[in-house]
C-alpha positions as CSV (number, residue, x, y, z in Angstrom):
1,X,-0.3,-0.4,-17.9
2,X,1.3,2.3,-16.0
3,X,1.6,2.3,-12.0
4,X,-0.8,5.0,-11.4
5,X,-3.9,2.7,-13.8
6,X,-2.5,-0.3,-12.0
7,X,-2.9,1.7,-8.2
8,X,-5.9,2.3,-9.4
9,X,-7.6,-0.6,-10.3
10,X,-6.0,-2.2,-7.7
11,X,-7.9,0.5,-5.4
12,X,-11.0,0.3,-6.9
13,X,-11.0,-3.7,-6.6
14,X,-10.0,-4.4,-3.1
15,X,-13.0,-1.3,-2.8
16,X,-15.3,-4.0,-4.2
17,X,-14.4,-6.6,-2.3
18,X,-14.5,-4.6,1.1
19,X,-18.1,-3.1,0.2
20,X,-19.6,-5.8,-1.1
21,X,-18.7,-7.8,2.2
22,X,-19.9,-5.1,4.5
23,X,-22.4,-2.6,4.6
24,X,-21.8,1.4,5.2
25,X,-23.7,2.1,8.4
26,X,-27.0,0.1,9.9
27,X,-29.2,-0.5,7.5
28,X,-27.0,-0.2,4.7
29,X,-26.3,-2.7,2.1
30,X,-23.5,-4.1,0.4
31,X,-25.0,-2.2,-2.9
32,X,-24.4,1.0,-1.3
33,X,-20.9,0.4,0.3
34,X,-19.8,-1.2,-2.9
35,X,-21.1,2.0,-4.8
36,X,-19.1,4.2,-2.2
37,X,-16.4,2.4,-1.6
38,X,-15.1,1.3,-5.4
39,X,-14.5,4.6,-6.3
40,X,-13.0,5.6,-2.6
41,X,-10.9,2.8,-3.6
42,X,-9.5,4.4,-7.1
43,X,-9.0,7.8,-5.5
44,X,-6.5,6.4,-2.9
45,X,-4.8,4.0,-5.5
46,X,-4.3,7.2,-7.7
47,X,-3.3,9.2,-4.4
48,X,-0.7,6.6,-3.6
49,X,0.6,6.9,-7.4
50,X,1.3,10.6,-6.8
51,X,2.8,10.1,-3.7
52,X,5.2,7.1,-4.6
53,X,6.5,9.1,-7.9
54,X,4.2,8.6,-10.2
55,X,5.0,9.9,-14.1
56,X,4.2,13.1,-13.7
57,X,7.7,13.4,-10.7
58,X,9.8,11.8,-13.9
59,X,7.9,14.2,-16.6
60,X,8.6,17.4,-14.3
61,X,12.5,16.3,-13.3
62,X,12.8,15.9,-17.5
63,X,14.1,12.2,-16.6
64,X,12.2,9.1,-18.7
65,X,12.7,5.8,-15.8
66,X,13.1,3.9,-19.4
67,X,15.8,5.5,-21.4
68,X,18.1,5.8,-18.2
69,X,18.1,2.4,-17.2
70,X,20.9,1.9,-20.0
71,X,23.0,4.4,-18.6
72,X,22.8,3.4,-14.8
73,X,24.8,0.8,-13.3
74,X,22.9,-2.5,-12.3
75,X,23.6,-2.1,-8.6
76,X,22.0,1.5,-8.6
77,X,18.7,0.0,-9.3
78,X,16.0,-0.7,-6.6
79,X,14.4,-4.5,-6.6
80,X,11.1,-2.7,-4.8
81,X,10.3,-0.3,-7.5
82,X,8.1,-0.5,-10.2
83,X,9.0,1.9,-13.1
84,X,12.9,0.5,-12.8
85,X,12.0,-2.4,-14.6
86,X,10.2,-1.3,-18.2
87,X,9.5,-4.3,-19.3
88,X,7.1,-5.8,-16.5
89,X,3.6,-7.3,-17.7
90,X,-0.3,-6.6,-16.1
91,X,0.3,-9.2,-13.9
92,X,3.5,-8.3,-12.3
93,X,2.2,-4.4,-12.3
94,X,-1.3,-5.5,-10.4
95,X,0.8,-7.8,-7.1
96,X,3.3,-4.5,-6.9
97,X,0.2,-2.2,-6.4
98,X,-1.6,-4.8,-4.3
99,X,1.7,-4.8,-2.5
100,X,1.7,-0.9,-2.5
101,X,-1.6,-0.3,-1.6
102,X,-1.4,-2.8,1.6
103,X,1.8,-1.6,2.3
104,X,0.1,2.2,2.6
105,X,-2.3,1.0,5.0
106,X,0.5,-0.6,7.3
107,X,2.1,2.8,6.8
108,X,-1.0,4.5,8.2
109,X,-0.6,2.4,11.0
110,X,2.9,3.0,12.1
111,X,2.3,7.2,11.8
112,X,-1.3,6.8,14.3
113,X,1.5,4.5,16.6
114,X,3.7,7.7,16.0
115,X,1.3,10.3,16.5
116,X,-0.2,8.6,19.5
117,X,3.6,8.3,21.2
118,X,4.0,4.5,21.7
119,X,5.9,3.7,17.9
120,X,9.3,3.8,20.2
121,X,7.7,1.1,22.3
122,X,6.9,-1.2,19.6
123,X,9.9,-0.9,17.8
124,X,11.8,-1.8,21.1
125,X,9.2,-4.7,21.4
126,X,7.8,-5.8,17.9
127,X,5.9,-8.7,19.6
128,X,3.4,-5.7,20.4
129,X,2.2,-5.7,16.5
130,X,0.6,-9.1,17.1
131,X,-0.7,-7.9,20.1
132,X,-2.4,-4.9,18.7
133,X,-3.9,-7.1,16.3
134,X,-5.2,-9.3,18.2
135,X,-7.0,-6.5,20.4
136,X,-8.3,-4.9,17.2
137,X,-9.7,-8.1,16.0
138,X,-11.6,-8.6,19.3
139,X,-13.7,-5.5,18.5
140,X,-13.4,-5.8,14.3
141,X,-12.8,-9.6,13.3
142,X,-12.0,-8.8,9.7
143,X,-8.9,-6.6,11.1
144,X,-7.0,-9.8,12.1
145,X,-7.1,-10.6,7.8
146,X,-6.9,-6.5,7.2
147,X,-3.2,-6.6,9.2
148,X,-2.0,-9.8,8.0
149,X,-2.1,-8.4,4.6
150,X,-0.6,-5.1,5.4
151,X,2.0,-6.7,6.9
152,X,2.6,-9.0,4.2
153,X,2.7,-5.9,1.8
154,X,4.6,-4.0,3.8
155,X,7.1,-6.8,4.9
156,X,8.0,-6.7,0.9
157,X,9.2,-3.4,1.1
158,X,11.7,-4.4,3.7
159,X,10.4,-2.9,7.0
160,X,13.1,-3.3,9.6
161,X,13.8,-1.6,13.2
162,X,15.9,0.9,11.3
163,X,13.2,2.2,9.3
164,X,11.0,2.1,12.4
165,X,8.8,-0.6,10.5
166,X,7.8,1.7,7.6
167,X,8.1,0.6,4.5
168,X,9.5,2.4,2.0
169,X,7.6,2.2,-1.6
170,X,9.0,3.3,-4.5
C-alpha cells in the first residue's frame, strides 16, 4: 500500500471513529457526522500525503525512493520516513500514517501558538503544553485524549526546543 492509500485510510478511520462518537451540531446524529466526517477524514489524509512528499514529489524530481536506496549510504537515510524503507508491510504503513496524521494535528497546534504570538513562551516553558491541555479539556473533555495522541505522534518525529516542538514528517 502506498503512503498516500495508507494517509488516507488512516484519515477516513479516525473520521469514523470521531463522527460516530459525536454528533455535527444540536440535533445531529452520529449517522450524519460519521457521513461528513469519514470522507473529511480521507481528504486531509490525502492532503498530508501531498504535503509530506508523496509519489508524485519523487515522479516529478525523476528519482524512484526504491532503486536509490542501493546507492545511498546507510547513515543518509531517515528512521522517520516512510518511503525510505521499500519493504515495509500494511501494518507498519497504517502506525506511520496514524503517527503522521496525529502528528499534523500537533503541527496545527504549534502554528495557532505561533500565529497567536505566545509559541516563544512555551518553548521557554514547555510545562505550558500540559497546561493548555488541561484548559482545553475543561471546555472539550475529549481534547485531553485528542492532545495526548498528537503528542504521542508528534513526539515520534522528534519534536525538540530546536525545532520549536514541530515535528518534522517525512
Amino acid at each position: 500500500m502506498s503512503q498516500a492509500n495508507a494517509l488516507m485510510v488512516t484519515g477516513a478511520v479516525i473520521g469514523l471513529v470521531l463522527g460516530t462518537s459525536m454528533g455535527i451540531a444540536v440535533g445531529g446524529t452520529a449517522y450524519n457526522a460519521a457521513v461528513f466526517l469519514t470522507p473529511l477524514g480521507a481528504f486531509i489524509g490525502w492532503l498530508i500525503s501531498r504535503s509530506i512528499g508523496g509519489p508524485t514529489k519523487h515522479a516529478a524530481a525523476g528519482v524512484e525512493p526504491a532503486a536509490s536506496l542501493q546507492d545511498r549510504p546507510q547513515d543518509a537515510l531517515s528512521e522517520n520516513s516512510v518511503s525510505e524503507v521499500p519493504n515495509r508491510n500494511f501494518f507498519e504503513h497504517l502506525v506511520w500514517s496514524v503517527l503522521a496524521l496525529f502528528a499534523t494535528l500537533w503541527n496545527f497546534q504549534i502554528d495557532l501558538l505561533d500565529k497567536v504570538g505566545v509559541l516563544p513562551t512555551f518553548v521557554r516553558q514547555p510545562l505550558l503544553f500540559v497546561g493548555l491541555c488541561v484548559v482545553i479539556s475543561a471546555f472539550f473533555p475529549p481534547a485531553l485524549v485528542i492532545y495526548f495522541f498528537a503528542w504521542l505522534g508528534a513526539n515520534h518525529f522528534k519534536i525538540s526546543e530546536e525545532t520549536s516542538y514541530r515535528a518534522t514528517i517525512k
